[in-house]
Residue, then its C-alpha position, 0 to 999 in steps of 0.5 A: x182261038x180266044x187269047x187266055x192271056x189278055x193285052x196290055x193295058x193302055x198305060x203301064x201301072x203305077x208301080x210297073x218297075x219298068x215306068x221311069x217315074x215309079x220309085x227304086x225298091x218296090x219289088x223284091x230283088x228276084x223280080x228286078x232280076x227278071x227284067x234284065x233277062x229279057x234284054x239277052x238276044x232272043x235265043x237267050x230270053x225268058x220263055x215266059x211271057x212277063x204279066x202285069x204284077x198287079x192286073x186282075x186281081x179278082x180274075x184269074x184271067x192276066x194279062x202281058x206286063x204294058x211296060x214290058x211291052x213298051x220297054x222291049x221290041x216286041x218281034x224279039x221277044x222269045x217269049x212272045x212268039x212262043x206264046x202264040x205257037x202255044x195259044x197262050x195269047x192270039x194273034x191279036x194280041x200278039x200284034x198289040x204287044x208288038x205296036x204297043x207304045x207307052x204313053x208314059x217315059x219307061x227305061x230303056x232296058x230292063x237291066x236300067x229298069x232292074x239297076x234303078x229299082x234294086x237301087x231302092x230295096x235296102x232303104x225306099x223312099x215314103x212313095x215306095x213304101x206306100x206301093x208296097x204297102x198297096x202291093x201287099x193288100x193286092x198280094x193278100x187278094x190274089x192269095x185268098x181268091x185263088x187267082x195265084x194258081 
């Protein structure tokens, strides 16, 4: 069965919410949101797998969030193991996620990820505001390509 969601990448990007040194308030407050809801026990998660927000751009082939993968325990995540019974990834890459290790400091959680980037939102510094400005040329890509559906 090929996989039709992609692995992580080798290191989270710069301005995955769940990276340490990515500035607070990049992200709009529904998807800080998102990352506390993967901390609940397994039968409480998200069923949906979390992707990268900025991945394949110019490709409708996505792939699972590195940070996401680094920040979680893998075998704990619903999402993870429903992908696989659903063929949404394979079995390949549902072993990447699980051993996957970042190789740049994330926080422990989601909801320490979520605390610090909401944290920003009302007022970000220069180097969140060139993310964002950097996101939005990305969103207008993804928008005008298709790649959203």
């Amino acid at each position: 069965m090929s996989s039709s969601l992609r692995p992580p990448a080798q290191r989270p990007c710069e301005s995955c919410p769940y990276r340490r040194d990515v500035p607070a308030g990049i992200w709009a407050s529904e998807e800080y949101a998102k990352l506390r809801r993967y901390d609940a026990e397994t039968p409480d998660q998200p069923a949906g797998l979390f992707q990268c927000h900025q991945a394949d751009a110019d490709s409708a082939v996505r792939r699972v969030c590195a940070g996401w993968a680094g920040c979680h325990e893998g075998e704990e995540l619903l999402a993870l193991r429903l992908a696989v019974l659903d063929g949404c990834i394979d079995a390949a890459t549902y072993r990447t996620v699980v051993e996957y290790v970042s190789p740049v400091p994330l926080f422990p959680s989601g909801s320490e990820a979520a605390a610090h980037g909401g944290a920003g939102i009302a007022a970000p510094v220069k180097e969140a505001r060139r993310l964002i400005n950097k996101i939005a040329r990305h969103a207008t890509t993804w928008c005008s390509n298709g790649s959203w559906s």
